[in-house]
N, C-alpha and C positions, 0 to 999 in steps of 0.2 A: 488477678489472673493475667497470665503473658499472653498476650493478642497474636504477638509475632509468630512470623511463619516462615517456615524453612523451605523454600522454593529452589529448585532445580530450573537454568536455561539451558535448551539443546541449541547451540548452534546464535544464530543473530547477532556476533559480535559487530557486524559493519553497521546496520541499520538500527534495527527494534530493540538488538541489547543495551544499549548505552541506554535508548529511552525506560526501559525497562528496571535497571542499574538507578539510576537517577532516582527515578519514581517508589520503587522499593526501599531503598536504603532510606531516604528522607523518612517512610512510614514508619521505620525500624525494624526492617525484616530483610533476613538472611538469604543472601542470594550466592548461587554455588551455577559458574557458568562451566556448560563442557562444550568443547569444540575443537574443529581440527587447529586453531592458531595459525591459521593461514592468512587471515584480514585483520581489517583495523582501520577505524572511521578516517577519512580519507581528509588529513588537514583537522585531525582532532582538537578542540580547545582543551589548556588544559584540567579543566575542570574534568570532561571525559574521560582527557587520559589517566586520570587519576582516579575516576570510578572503578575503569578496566582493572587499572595493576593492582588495585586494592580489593578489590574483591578476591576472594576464593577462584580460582579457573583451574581448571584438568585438564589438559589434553588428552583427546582422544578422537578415534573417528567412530560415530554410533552404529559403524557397519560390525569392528570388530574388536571394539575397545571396552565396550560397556559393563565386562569385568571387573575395573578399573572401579568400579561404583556399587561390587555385589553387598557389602558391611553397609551403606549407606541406605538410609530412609530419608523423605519429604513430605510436608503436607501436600504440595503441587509440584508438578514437572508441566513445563510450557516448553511445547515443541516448536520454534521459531523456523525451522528447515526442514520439517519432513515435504518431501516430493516423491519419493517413489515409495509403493504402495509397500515392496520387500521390505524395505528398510523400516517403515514406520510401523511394521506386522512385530519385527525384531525387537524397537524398543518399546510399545506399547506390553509386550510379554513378559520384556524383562521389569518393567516396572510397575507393574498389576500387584505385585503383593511389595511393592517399596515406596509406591506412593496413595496418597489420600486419594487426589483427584490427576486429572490430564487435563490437561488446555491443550488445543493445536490451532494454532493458526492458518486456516484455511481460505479462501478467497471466493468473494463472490463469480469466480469467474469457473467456479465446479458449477452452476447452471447451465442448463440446459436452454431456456432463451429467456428472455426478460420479453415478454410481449404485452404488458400489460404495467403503467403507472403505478409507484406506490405498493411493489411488492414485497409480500411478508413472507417471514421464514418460513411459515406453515403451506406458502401458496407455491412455495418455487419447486421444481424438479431436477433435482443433480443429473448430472452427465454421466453416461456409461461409458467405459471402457471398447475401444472399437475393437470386435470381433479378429477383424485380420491388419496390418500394417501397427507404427508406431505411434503412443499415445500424444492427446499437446496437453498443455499446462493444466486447464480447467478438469479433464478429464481425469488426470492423474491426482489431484488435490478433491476431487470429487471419493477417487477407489480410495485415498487414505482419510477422510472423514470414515467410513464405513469399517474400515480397520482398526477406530481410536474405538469409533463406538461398540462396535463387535466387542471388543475386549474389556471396555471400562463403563459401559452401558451408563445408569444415571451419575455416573463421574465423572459425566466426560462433558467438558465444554469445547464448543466448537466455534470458533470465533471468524467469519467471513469479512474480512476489511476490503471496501474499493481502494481506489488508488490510494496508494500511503507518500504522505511528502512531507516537506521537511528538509531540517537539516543533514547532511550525512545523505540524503538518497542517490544511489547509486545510477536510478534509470534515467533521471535529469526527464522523465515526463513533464513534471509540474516545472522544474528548475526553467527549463526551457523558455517558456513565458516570463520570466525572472531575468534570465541572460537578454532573450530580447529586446526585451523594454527597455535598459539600460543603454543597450547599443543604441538603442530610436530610431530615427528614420521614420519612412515607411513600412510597415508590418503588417501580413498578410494572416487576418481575421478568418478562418475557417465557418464556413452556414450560417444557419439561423442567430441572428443574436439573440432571440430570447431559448436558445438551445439549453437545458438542464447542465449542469455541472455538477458534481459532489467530490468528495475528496479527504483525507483525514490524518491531520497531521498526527506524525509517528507521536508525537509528546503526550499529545490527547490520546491516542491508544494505549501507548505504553502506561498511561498511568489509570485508567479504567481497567486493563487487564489484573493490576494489581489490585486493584481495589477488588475485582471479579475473584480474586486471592481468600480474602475478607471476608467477602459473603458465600461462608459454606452449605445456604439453601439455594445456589444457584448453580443451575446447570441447564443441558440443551445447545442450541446454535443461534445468534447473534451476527447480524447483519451489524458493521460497524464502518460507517460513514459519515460526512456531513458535508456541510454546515448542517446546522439546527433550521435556519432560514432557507427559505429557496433562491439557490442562487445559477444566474443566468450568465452564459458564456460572458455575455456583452459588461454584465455587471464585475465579475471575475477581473476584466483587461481594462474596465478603468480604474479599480482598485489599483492595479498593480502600477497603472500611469498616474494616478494620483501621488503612487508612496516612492516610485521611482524614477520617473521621467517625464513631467507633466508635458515636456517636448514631442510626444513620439505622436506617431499617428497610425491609426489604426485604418484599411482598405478590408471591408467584408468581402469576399469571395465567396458566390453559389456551392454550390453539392456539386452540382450537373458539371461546371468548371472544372473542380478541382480532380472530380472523378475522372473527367476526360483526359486530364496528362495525370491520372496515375498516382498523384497525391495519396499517401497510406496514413488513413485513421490510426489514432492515440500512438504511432510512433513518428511521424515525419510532420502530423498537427496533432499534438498530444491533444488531451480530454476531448477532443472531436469527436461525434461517431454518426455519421451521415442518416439520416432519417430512412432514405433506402435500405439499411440494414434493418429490417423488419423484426429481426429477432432477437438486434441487440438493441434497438431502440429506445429501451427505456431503462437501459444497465445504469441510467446516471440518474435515477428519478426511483430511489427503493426504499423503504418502510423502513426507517431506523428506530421507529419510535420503543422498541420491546430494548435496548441496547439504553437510551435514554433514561427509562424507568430503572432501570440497573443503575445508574449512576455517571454514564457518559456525559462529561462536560467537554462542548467544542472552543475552544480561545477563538480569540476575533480574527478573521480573517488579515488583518492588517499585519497583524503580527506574526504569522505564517510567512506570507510574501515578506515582510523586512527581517524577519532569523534567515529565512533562507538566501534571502541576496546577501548579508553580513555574512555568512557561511561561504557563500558560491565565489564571491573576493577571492578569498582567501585560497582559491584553489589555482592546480597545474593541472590545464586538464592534458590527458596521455592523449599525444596526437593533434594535439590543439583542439580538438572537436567532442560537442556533446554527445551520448548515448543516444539521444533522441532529439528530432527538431530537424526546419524544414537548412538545406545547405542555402549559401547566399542566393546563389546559381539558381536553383530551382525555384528560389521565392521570385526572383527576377523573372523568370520563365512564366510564375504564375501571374504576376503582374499583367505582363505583355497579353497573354491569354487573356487574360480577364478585361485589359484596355479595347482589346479587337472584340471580345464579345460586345461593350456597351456601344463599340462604333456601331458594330451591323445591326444590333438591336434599335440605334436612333435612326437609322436607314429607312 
């Protein structure tokens, strides 16, 4: 009997396709990418690039292209970019009687609060839609789960990843720590060191998702995070000084500190998120274990941090500067601040 599956990706050429591409083709199965053709993994090896150009790819945009795909049938369509609720209403429709199942890639950040350790798919509450003004991220990735399921009911997998890192990531959240450490110095450590972390590299996604391919008795929504282990801010930053700059030094700075000049959680001190935020508190500390059981394997942390600096090399970044991460300036400002707190404090 042929195992292989004929899978449709909307969109994720920059990021999650490649890992996608990779992971699929090795298994033996048929990968047909649509997308507008507008990116392209930034400083690709060429091993990637040679996923890309060889695979099957369409151009189109899924707002008014999806024509272009009416003669075609899949066992799965994986939604890599739906965001807006219209859009995903659009292809969801169009592909109710062309495909087997749907995947959508959604995020844990369509909850409503994380106020509790260790939470399950079954315990969380999605985010609404606000009544008047313009929607943000969580919200909108919340209306279009409800859109995948409306329409594809028990076919529909719903896949919530926290931070995704890796090679190729575009937001330099995780990267950040990676570029740091290398430069060395002094480096400014965000709260708690025994503060939760999770996180999940695209490779270990991308190749679970396939596999989620596979097993045609699975279905539902999946929290998709790690490590498997608990790992603590503190443990995260000497990994990363272990594998790359056993020179650097790390200065812990308070909450109270950083909050005080203004410092912004998970983009200016990525994976940060200040214990004061009571309702995102524990977005780093959530129940993977139903995703696990499915067949999620996480690679070792070491190997995460060493792809990704071998990758980060290699890059030009536009503007000299990362997406994310604190500027030299302001780390220095933090410093100072936090030198004058421990003076008046031994006072």
């Amino acid at each position: 009997m042929d195992d292989r599956k004929n899978i449709l990706v909307l969109g994720g050429s920059t990021f999650i396709g490649p890992a996608l591409l990779e992971s699929g083709i090795f298994r033996g199965h048929k990968l047909t990418l649509f997308n507008r053709g507008r990116s392209f993994p930034e400083n690709a090896s060429p091993k990637v690039q040679e996923l890309i150009q060889n695979a099957e790819s369409i151009q189109g945009d899924r707002m008014t292209d999806l024509e272009l795909l009416a003669d075609r049938s899949w066992d799965m369509v994986i939604d890599t970019c739906g965001y807006e609720p219209e859009a995903v209403d659009i292809s969801t429709r169009f592909f109710n009687e062309r495909t087997t199942r749907y995947m959508f890639i959604s995020s844990i950040s369509a909850y409503e609060n994380f106020d509790r350790p260790g939470l399950t798919e079954e315990q969380a509450f999605l985010r609404k839609l606000p009544e008047e003004g313009p929607a943000d991220y969580g919200a909108l990735k919340s209306a279009c789960e409800k859109v995948v399921e409306l329409v594809f009911g028990p076919r529909a997998l719903i896949i919530r990843p926290g931070l995704i890192v890796g090679p190729y990531d575009p937001t330099d959240r995780f990267t950040y720590w990676i570029h740091r450490v290398v430069e060395g110095g002094d480096i400014v450590a965000p709260g708690r060191k025994n503060a939760h972390v999770q996180f999940i590299d695209v490779r270990d996604l991308g190749a679970w998702m396939i596999l989620l391919t596979e097993k045609e008795e699975e279905h539902g929504e999946f929290h998709v995070t790690g490590p498997g282990d608990l790992l603590t801010m503190e443990r995260f930053l000497d990994e990363c000084k272990r594998i790359l700059n056993p020179k650097a030094k790390f200065t812990w700075v308070s909450e109270s500190v950083l909050q005080d000049l203004g410092a912004k959680p998970w983009t200016q001190l990525p994976l940060w998120i200040p214990d004061s935020e009571k309702e995102a508190r524990f977005m780093r500390s959530i129940d993977c274990s139903k995703a696990r059981k499915a067949g999620l394997k996480i690679r070792p942390l070491s190997d995460t941090i060493s792809d990704t600096a071998t990758w980060h090399r290699t890059r030009t970044l536009e503007g000299g500067e990362l997406q994310a991460g604190l500027t030299p300036d302001f780390e220095q400002m933090i410093f100072r601040a936090n030198l004058s707190r421990e003076i008046l404090n031994s006072d």
